[in-house]
N, C-alpha and C positions, 0 to 999 in steps of 0.2 A: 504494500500500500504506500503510495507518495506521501511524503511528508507534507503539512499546511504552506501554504505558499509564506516566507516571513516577508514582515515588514519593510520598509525603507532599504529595499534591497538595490536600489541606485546609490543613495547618501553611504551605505554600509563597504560599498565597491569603490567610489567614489574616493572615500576616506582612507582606504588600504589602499590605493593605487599613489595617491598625495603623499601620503607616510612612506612608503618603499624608501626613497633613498636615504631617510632616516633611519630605517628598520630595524633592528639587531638578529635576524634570524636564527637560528638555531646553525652551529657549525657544520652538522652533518649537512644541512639543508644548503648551506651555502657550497660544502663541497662539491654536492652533488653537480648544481649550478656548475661550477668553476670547469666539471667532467664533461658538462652537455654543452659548455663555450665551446671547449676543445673540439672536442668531438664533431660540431657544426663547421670551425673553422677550417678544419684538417676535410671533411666534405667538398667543401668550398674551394679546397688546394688542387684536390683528386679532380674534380669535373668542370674546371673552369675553361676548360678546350672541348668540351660536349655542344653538341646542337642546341640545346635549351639555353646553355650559358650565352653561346656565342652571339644565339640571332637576340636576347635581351641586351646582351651591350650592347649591340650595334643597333638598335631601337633605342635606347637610352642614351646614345650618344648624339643619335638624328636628333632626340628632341631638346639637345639641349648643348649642339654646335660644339662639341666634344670639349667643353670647360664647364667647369661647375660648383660644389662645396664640396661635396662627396665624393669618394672616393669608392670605385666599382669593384666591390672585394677582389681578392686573388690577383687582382692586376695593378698598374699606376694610371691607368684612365680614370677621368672624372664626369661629372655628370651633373644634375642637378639635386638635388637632397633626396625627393621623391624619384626619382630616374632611376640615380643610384643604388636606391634599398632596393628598388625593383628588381635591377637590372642582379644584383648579391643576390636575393632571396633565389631566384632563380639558378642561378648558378649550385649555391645549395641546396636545391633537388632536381638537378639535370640529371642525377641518377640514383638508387635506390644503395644510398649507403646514409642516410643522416636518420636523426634518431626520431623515435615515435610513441604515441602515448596508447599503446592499444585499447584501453577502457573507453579513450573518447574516440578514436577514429582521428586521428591528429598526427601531423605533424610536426612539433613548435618548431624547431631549431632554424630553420634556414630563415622564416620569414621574421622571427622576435629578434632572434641576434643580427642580422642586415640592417633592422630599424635600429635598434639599441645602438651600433656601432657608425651608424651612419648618422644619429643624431649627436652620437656621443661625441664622434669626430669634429660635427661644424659646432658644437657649442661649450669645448674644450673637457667635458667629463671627465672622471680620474674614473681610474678601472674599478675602484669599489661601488660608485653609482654606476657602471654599466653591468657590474654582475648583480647588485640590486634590482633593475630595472629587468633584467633578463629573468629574474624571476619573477618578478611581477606578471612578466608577458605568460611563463610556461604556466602561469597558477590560473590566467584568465583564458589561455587558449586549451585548456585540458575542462574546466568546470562550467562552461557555455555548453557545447553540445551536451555534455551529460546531464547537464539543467534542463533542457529544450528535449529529450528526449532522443535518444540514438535510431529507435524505432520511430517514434514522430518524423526525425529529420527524411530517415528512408523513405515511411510511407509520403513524405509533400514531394521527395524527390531534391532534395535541400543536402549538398553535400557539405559534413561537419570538418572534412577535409579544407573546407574553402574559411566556414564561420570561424572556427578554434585561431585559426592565426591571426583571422581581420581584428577581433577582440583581444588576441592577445599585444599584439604591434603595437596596437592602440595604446595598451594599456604601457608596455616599456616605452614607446615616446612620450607619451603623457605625461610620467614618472619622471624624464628625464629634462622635458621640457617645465618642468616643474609647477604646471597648472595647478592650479586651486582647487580643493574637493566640487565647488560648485560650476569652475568650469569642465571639470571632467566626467559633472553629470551631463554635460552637452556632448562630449565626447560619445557618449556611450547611442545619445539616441542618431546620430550621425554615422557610428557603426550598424544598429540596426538598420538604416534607412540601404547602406550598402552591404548588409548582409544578403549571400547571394554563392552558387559555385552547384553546378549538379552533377548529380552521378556518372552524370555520361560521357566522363574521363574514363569509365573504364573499358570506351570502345576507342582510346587514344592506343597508336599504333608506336607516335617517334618519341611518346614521354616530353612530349612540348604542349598540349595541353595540359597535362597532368601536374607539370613543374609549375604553370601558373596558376592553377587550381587550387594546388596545397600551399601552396609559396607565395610569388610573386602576387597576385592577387590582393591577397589577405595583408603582405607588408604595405603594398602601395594603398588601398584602400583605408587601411587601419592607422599609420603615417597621415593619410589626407586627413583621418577624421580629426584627429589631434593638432593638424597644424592650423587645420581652419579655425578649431576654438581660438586657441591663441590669435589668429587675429581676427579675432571678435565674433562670428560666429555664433547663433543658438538657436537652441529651435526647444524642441517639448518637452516644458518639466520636468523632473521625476519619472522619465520617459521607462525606465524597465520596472517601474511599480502602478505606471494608471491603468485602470483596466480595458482603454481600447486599447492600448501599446501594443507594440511588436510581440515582446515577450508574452503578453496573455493573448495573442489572438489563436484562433481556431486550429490552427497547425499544430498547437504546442500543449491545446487544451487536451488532458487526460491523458491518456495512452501512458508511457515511462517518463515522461516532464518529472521533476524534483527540482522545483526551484528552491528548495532547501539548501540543495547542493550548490548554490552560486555564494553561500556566505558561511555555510558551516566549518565552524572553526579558521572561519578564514586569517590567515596571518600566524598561524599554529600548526594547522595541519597542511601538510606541503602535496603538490601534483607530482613532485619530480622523483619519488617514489615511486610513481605507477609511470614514469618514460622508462623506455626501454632502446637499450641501443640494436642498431644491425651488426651482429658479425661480420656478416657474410655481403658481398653485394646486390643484394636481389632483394623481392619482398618482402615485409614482415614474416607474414603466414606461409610463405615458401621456405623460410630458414631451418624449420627442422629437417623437413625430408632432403633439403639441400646435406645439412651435417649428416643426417644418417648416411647418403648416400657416399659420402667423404671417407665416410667408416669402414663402409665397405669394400671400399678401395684394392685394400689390401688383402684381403680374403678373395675376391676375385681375380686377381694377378693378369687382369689381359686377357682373361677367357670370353671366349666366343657370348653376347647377349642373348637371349632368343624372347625373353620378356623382363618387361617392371611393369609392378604394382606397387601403387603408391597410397596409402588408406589414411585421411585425415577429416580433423571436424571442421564445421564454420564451411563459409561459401568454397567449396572444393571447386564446383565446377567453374568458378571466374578462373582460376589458376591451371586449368587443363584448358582453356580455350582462350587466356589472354594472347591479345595481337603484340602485346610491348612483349620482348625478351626477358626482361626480369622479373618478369610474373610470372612467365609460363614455365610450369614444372615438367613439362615433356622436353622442349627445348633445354631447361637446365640441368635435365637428368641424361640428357644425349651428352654435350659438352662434355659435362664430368665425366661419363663411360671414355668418350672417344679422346678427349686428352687426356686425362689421371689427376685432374686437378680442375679449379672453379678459380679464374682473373677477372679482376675486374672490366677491363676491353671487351670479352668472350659474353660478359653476360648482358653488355646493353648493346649487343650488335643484331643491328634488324639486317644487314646483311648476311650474316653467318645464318641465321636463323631461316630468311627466306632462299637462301642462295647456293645452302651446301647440301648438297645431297645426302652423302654420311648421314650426316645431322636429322636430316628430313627422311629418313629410312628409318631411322632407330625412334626417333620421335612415333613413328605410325606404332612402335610393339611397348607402348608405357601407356597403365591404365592410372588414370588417378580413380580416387571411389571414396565414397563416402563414410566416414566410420561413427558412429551414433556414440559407438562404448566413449568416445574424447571425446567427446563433446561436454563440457562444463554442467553441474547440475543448475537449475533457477536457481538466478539471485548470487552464483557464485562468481569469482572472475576469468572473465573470458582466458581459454587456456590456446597455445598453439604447441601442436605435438606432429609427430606421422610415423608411421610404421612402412619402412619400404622395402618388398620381396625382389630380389631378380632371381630370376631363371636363367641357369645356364646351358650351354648345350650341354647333350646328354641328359638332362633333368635335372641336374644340381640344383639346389636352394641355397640362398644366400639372405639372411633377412636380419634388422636394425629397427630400433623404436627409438625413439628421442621422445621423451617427453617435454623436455624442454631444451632452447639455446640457451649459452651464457649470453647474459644480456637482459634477457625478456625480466620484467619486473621481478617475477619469484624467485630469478637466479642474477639477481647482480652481477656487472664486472664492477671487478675491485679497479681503482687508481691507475695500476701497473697494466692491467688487461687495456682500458682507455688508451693511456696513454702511449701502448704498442699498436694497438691498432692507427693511432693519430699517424706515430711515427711510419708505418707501413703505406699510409695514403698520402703523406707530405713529401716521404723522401724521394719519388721520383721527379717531381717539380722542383721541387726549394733545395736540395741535395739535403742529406743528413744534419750535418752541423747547423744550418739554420734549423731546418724542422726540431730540431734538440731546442732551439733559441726558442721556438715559439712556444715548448711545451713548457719549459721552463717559464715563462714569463707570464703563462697562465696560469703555474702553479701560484706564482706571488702576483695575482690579478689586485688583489686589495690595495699592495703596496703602490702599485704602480698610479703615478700624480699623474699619468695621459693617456686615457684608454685608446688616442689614434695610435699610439709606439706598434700596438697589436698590429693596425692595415697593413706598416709598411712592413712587417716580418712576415707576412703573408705575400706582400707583393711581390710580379715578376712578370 
């Protein structure tokens, strides 16, 4: 049963967004933070030569005659404030390595940290109000959709992929532009007004709608909402408590809505808890039977394939039939068989995928299927697992269950796991020693009196 809708749930959001860069969070919570900067930026290093990256700068650049404030993460171009975040966020999910909040259908990092850092940059911020603000962003783009209803948002057709970041951006510029609790109630109805992103990314084939979908989108729009308060901007009171408001209309009424969950224990109980990072470079819910099949590796030595099955809960069939490469677990289960390994290149190549025969022969003998027994009881948290059989010739069996990756909420990485993954996806851009430079410099984020020092150890 939902909890009663609380009160003064604008002024309550409003107030804890104003407070952030004040805040003294809990150390773990901060570390956390400090783990999902990294983790974004080091995305950012890895895919800033991808299709999503490249055609957002170069749009970002048309619109703003290639000088700017801001600075176009991963590179030394610049842009215009808004341009810019857009043009980062983007780059930060031009492919399926940055991190996500599975409970909400979210993914904060690329769109809060692009705004955070690109606000932080033109209005000189020290690195502790940019990891402040950054959590600001991950706690309002995790606890919006789960407020509004996960099922609601599906049945309008309302992708929580697009809402989670625009609310959360909002919310880390806000924090950083250091508006007033009563201007940042304007903020929020100026987010509704551009709350918006639908499902039907998941018939995107090159991951360029997708990246602005999840990303791009949500930073620029969430940015906009925020800068136009600042210069003078308002519109409807108390906008996420009147009752025709966005938040109470028909969409949102009944079904899984918990607008409880938009202020409970807000400022104590932290979202960044329930993010989970990617190991691996592919989809969330592809990651397990990705790892099992890595396990298997070795047990099968080169042997002839002649099938896979692959048995997992939650939507199976989008991942046997996505058009993007990093979804699809027939295409990621071919790769790994035919090379002995899973790279980052191999898994977002829609040439490999449409173009190699291999590839498209062994893809035809992998079943995916549905497994009931994983599937989470009601009410519990969404789990992602997979159990995967191949067949060998001869008849051989060869079979692997993952209940879970490291990463996913239930099984944390530690510090060291972060921080090697960072270093695995910076050091072919930046070389090793800087990539060393960056991690280090976000270990001591607090310390540091210029959150821009971070752009330029990223640039190249």
């Amino acid at each position: 049963m939902n909890s009663p809708a609380p009160k003064d749930i604008t002024a309550t959001l409003s107030a804890y967004v104003a407070g952030a860069l004040a805040s003294q969070p809990p150390p773990a919570h901060r570390e956390m933070a400090r783990l999902h900067l990294l983790d974004t930026l080091a995305a950012m290093v890895a895919c800033r030569d991808l299709e999503p990256a490249v055609l957002a700068r170069t749009y970002a650049i048309s619109l703003s005659g290639g000088c700017g404030a801001a600075t176009l993460l991963a590179t030394r171009q610049r842009a215009g404030l808004v341009d810019a975040a857009f043009a980062s966020a983007m780059t930060g999910h031009a492919a399926e390595i940055n991190d996500f909040i599975p409970s909400a259908f979210v993914q904060p990092g690329p769109a809060v940290v692009s705004v955070a850092l690109a606000v932080a940059e033109t209005r000189g911020a020290s690195g502790a109000a940019l990891l402040r603000a950054v959590m600001a962003g991950y706690e309002l783009a995790g606890r919006v959709p789960k407020a509004l209803g996960l099922g609601n948002l599906r049945r309008a057709g309302i992708a929580n992929h697009g809402i989670g970041p625009l609310f959360g951006s909002a919310a880390a510029a806000a924090a950083l532009l250091r508006l007033s609790p009563e201007q940042i109630d304007d903020v929020w109805t100026f987010c509704a007004q551009q709350a918006g992103g639908s499902w039907q990314w998941l018939l995107d084939v090159e991951h360029i709608e997708k990246a602005f979908v999840f990303a791009g989108m949500g930073a620029r729009d969430g940015l906009h909402a925020a800068l136009m308060v600042e210069a003078g901007f308002r519109g409807v009171r108390q906008a996420l408590d009147h009752p025709a408001g966005w938040l109470r209309s028909g969409a949102f009424a009944g079904g899984d809505s918990d607008l409880a969950y938009l202020t409970d224990a807000l400022g104590e109980r932290s979202e960044l808890p329930l993010t989970a990072y990617k190991r691996y470079p592919v989809g969330g819910p592809t990651q397990p039977a990705v790892e099992a099949l890595l396990s298997l590796l070795p047990r099968i030595g080169g042997a002839p394939v002649e099938a896979v099955r692959i048995e997992m809960p939650g939507r199976w069939e989008a991942f046997r039939d996505a058009a993007m490469p990093a979804l699809n677990l027939r295409y990621l289960t071919a790769i790994i068989l035919i090379d002995g390994h899973l790279d980052f290149v191999s898994a977002q190549s829609l040439a490999r995928m449409a173009g190699d025969g291999a590839v498209r022969a062994l893809m035809e003998r992998v079943e995916i299927a549905h497994d009931r027994a994983q599937e989470a009881a009601p009410g519990e948290p969404r789990t992602e697992s997979a159990r995967v059989t191949v067949r060998l010739e001869g008849g051989r069996r060869e079979s692997a269950y993952t209940p879970h990756v490291l990463g996913f909420p239930s099984h944390p990485m530690a510090a060291a796991d972060v921080e090697a993954k960072a270093l695995e996806l910076m050091a072919p851009g930046l070389g090793e020693c800087r990539a060393r430079q960056v991690i280090a410099a976000v270990e001591t984020i607090e310390e540091l009196a210029e959150a821009r020092d971070l752009i330029e150890l990223i640039a190249r």
